[in-house]
C-alpha positions as CSV (number, residue, x, y, z in Angstrom):
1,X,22.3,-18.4,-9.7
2,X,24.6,-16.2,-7.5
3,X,28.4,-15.9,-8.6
4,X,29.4,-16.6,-4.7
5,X,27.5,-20.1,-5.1
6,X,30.4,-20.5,-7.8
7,X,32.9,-20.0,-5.2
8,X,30.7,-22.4,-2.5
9,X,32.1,-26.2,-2.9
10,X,31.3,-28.6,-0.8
11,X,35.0,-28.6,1.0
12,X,34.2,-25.2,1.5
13,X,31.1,-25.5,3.1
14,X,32.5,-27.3,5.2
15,X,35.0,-26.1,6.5
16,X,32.1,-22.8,6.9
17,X,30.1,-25.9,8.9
18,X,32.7,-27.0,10.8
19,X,34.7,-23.1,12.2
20,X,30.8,-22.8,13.1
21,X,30.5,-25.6,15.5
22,X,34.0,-24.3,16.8
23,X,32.9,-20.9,17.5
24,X,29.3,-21.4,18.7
25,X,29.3,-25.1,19.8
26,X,27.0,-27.4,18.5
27,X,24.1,-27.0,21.2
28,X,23.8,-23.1,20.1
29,X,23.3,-23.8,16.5
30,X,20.1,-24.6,16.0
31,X,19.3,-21.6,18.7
32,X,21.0,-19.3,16.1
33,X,19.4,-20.8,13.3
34,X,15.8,-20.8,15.0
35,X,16.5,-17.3,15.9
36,X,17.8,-16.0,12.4
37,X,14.5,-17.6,11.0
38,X,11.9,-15.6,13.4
39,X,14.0,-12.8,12.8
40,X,13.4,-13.1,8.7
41,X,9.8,-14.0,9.3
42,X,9.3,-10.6,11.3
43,X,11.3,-8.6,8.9
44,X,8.5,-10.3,6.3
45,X,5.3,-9.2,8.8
46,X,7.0,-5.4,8.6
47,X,7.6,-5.6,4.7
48,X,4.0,-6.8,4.5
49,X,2.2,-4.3,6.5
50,X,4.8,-1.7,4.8
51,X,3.6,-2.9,1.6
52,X,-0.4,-2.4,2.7
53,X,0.4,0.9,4.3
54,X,2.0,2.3,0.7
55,X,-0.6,1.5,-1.2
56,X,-3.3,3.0,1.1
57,X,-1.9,6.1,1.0
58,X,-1.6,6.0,-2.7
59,X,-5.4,4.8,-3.3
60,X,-5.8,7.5,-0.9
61,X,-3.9,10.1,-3.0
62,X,-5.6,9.1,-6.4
63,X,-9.1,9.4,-5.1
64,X,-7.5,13.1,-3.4
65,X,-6.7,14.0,-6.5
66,X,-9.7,12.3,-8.9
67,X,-11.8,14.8,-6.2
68,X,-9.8,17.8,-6.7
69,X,-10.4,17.2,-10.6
70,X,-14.1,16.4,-10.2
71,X,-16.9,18.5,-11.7
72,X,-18.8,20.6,-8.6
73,X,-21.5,21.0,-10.6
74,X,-22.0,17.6,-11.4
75,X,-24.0,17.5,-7.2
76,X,-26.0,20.6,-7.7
77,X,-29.1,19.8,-7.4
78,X,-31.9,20.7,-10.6
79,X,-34.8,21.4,-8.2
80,X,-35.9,24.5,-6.9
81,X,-35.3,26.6,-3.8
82,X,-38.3,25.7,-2.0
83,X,-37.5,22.0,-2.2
84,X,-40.4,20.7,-3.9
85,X,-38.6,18.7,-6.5
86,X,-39.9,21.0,-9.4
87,X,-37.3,21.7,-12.2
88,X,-36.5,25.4,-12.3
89,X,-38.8,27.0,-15.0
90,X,-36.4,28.6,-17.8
91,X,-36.3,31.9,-18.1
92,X,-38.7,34.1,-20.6
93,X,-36.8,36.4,-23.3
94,X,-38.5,39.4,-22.0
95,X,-39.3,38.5,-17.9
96,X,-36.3,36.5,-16.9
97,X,-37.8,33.4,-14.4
98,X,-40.9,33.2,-13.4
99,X,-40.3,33.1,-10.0
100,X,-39.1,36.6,-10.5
């Protein structure tokens, strides 16, 4: 637990209680408390969508950077020029290609 919780006895809380109802009245505590509630549960909508928005941008980032790293020859195609789906004949010692 929190040290300050050490420090919180009941006679203290309520005396906290009680200066409370004299300073705000007794009608305006619940508003406060109503309002200091929505106010946590927005601050918890931002953290959240915070939250989603970080790790976008770093799933984002890795697959940057797994692109940068990647291969390009791994999506060069083996066919030929004419597009015809035929592997590229290898080359003979003393003519080169074929196609040549």
């Amino acid at each position: 637990m929190h040290p300050i919780f050490a420090l919180a006895s009941p006679e203290i809380l309520l005396i906290v209680v009680g200066l409370g109802i004299l300073l705000f009245g007794a009608e305006k505590l619940p508003k406060l408390a109503r309002s200091a509630g929505q106010a946590k549960k927005e601050f918890m909508v931002g953290q959240a969508e915070a939250d989603a928005a970080a790790a976008k941008a770093r799933e984002d980032a890795r697959l940057r950077a797994e692109a940068a790293r990647a291969d390009v020859m791994d999506n060069v195609p083996i066919n030929n020029a004419d597009g015809t789906g035929a592997d590229v004949p290898t080359p003979t010692p003393d003519k080169g290609t074929l196609s040549s």
